[in-house]
N, C-alpha and C positions, 0 to 999 in steps of 0.2 A: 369381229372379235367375240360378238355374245354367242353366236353362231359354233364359234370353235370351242368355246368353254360346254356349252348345251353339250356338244357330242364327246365329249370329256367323259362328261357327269352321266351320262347317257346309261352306257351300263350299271350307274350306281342303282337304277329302277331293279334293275333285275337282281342284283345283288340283297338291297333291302326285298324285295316279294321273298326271295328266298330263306331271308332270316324270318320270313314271317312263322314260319316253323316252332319257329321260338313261343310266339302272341299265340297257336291255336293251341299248343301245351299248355297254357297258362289259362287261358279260358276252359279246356275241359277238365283243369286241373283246380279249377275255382267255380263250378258249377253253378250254385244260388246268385251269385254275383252277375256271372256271365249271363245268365238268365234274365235278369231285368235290364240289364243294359243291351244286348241280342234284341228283347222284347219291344225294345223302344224303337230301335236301332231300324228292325225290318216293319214295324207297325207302319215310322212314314216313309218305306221302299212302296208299301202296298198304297197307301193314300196319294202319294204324289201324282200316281197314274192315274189318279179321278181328276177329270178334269176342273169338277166344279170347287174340289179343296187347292190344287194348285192355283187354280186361279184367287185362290181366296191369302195363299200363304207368298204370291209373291212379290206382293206389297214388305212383308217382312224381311223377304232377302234382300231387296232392291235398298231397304230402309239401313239392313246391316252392311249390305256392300260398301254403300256412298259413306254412313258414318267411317266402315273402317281407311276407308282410303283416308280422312278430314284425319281422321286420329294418327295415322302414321306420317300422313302431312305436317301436323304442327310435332309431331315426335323428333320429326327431319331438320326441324328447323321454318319448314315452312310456314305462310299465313291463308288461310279460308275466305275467300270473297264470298262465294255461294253455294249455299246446296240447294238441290233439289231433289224431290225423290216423287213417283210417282208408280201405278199400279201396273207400267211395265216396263218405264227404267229411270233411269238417274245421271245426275251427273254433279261433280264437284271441281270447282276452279278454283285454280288457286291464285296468289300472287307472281311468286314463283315458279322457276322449271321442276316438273314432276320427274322424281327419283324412279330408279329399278322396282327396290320394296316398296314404295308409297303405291306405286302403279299395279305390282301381284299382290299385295298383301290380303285384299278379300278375299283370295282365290285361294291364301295359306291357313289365312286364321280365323277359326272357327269363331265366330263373333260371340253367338248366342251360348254356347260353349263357357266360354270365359264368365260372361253376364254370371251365367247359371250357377256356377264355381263361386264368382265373387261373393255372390248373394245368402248361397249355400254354408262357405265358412262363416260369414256374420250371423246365420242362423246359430251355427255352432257356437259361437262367444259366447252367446247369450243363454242357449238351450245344450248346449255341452255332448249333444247325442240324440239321434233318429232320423227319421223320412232318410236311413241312407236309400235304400232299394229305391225308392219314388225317385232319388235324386239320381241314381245309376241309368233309368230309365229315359227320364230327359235326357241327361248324356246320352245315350246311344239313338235318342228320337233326333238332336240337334245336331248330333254328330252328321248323321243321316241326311240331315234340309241342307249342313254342308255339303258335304260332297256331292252331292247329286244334281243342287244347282247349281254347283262348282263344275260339274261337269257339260250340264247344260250351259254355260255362259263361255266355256272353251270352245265350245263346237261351232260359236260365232266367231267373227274374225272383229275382235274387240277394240277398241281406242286404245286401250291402257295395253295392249300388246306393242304398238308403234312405241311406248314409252321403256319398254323394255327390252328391245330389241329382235320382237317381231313372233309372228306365234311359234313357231318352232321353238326357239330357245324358253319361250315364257312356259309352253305345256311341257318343258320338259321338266323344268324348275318345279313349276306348281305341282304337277305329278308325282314326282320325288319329293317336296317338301310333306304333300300331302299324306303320301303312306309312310313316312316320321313321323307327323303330327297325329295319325291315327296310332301309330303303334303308341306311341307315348302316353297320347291318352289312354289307351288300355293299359298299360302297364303300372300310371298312375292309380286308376281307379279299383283296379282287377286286383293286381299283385300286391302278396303282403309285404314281399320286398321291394322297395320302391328302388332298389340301384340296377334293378334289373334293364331297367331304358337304357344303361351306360351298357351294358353287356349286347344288347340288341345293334345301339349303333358299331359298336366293337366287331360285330359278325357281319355287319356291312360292310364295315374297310377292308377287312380278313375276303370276302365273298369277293369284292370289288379287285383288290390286287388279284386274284385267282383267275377273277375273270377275265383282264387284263392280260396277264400271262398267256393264256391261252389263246386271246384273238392276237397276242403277237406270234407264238410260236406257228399259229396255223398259217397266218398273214404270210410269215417268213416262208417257210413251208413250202406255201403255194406258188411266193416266187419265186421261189429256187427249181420248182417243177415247171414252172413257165419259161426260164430260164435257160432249163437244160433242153425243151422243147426245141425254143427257136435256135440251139448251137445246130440240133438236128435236123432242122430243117435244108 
């Protein structure tokens, strides 16, 4: 069943790349902004490939992975027996049977992301204004430790994929939620309009029915030419 939902949503990949349209408007159309978060963004693209810093950062992924799953465990209702985290993996048990989202949710949600946000508005309470650009910058550097070894940890064939209905359906999930969660984040940080993320996924659904349409009309199409073939034959 997750299997037939995954190739549902499937085309919604393509549909959201293609409103991305929308996000590289908005970045060259917010230049100083897009520039520190860009900055950040491709600084750890180039660092991850040293070996000596990857090995050094991914104690911190492993450390974000295994909290996030514990945090949307007890979100779900669940209880936490144990964590473990170490310098090249982890694992969290629970009481209970582990859910869809408890199982992708590292893979969705930017940990250090959120952390950095949280931290960043309590700056503000207090300090009312500044370090945006320094804080734009982390955004697009942690955006970056996301998805990269978010995409590193798909390329294995993971535990938490059997909990979710197995890797196909889960990379398709995760990949789709992922370029959401990117766009979003841009749109939050970047744009002065912040209703613009509603208009973004709006041009997904619009994109998605389109796309839609067409792999039926061709679908049909094809079998009416195959069709008419074999009367011919």
């Amino acid at each position: 069943m997750t299997t037939i939902v995954a190739i549902i949503i499937l085309p919604m990949i393509l549909a959201a790349l293609i409103s991305y349209s929308q996000i590289v408007y908005l970045i060259k159309s917010n230049i100083k902004s897009s520039f520190f978060f860009l900055s950040g963004f491709l600084i750890y693209f180039v660092l991850h490939f040293k070996k000596i810093f990857s090995q050094k950062t991914n104690y911190a992924y492993v450390l974000a992975h295994e909290l996030t799953h514990a945090i949307f465990g007890i979100v779900s209702g669940n209880k936490v027996k144990k964590i473990n985290v170490t310098n090249r993996n982890g694992y969290v048990s629970f009481k209970g049977k582990v859910n869809i989202i408890t199982a992708i949710s590292p893979y969705i949600f930017p940990f250090y992301n959120l952390i950095l946000a949280g931290l960043y508005l309590l700056f503000l309470y207090f300090k009312k204004d500044g370090f945006f650009g320094p804080f734009l910058f982390l955004q697009g550097f942690f955006l970056s430790f996301h998805i990269i070894n978010t995409i590193d940890a798909i390329s294995f064939n993971q535990k938490d994929f059997k909990e979710s209905g197995g890797r196909f359906a889960s990379s398709v999930i995760i990949i789709l939620s992922n370029i959401i969660v990117t766009a979003a984040i841009i749109e939050v940080l970047i744009s002065p309009n912040k209703q613009n993320i509603f208009l973004f996924i709006k041009n997904c659904f619009e994109y998605y029915v389109l796309i839609i349409k067409k792999i039926a009309y061709y679908s049909f199409s094809t079998y009416l030419k195959i069709k008419e073939t074999v009367k011919a034959l």
